[in-house]
N, C-alpha and C positions, 0 to 999 in steps of 0.2 A: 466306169467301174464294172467288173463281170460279176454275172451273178453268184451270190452267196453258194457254196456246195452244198446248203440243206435246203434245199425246192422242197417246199409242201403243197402247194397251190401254183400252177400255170395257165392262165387266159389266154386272150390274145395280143394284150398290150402289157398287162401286169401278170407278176408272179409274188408269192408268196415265199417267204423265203425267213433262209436264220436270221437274217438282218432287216427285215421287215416288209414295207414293201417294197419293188423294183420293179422299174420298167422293164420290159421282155426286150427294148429295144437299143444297143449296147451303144447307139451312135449318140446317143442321149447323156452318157456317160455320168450317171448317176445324178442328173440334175433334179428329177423327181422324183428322187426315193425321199422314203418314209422312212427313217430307223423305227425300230422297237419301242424304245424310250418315246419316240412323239406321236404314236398310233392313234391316243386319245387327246391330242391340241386341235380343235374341232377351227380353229385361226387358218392353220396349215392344212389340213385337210381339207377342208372348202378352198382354198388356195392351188392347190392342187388339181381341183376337182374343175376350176375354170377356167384352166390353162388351155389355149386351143388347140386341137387333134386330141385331148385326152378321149376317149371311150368309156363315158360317165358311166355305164350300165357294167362294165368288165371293173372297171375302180370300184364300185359298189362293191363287186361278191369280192372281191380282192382284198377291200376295208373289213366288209365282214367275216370271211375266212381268218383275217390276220390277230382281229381282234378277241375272235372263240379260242385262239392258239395262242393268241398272249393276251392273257386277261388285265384288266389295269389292277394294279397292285393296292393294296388300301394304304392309305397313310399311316405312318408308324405311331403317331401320336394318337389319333383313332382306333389302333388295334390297341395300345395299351390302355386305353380310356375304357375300350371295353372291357377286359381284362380285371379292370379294378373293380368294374360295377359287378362283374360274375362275382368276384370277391377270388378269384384263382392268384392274383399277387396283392402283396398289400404294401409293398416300400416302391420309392419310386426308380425303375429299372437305372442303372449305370451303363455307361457309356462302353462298350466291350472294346473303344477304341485304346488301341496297342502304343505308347507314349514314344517320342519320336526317338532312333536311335543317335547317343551322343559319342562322337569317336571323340575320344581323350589322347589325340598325338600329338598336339602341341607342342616343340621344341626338342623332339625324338627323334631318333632316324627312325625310319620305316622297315630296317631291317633286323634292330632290336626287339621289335614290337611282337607279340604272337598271334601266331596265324589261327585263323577259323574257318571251318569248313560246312557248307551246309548239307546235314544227310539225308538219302533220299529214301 
């Protein structure tokens, strides 16, 4: 896999990058990258870390670069638990998820139906 186009950090084995981390080295073919999402699974990370040829000291500033530029996110349940004790909300937040779309064409043709267009 070639490197992400946002490089923030490049070592000598690792790079920093939009996708998290990535070896510098492309014959590797993204077998030891790190996405974003797994930055902080310290399983994989150590896994990672003791693979042989890796460059434990260049992985370090790599892990720690990656991890100042993407911070771990708190859990949603934890930021509203805070939230409740500040006393800032006081009902229990709703779900803002969007209910799934139901197409009603059952035994129509498709060319009686009306069209919809989405604007941009």
């Amino acid at each position: 896999m070639a490197l992400h186009r946002d490089i923030f950090w490049v070592g000598r084995q690792w790079a920093v990058t939009g996708a998290g981390i990535q070896a510098v080295d492309q014959r590797l073919r993204g077998v030891l990258d790190i996405e974003i999402a797994r930055l902080w699974d310290d399983g994989l990370v150590q896994s990672r870390r003791a693979k042989p040829g890796v460059n434990a000291a260049d992985f370090d500033n790599a892990l720690t670069v990656a991890r100042e530029r993407f911070p771990r996110e708190p859990e949603p349940d934890a930021f509203v638990a805070q939230l409740e004790a500040l006393g800032v909300i006081e009902a229990a937040v709703v779900s803002p998820a969007v209910p799934a779309m139901s197409l009603r064409a059952e035994g129509r043709l498709a060319r009686f139906l009306p069209q919809w267009r989405i604007r941009r």
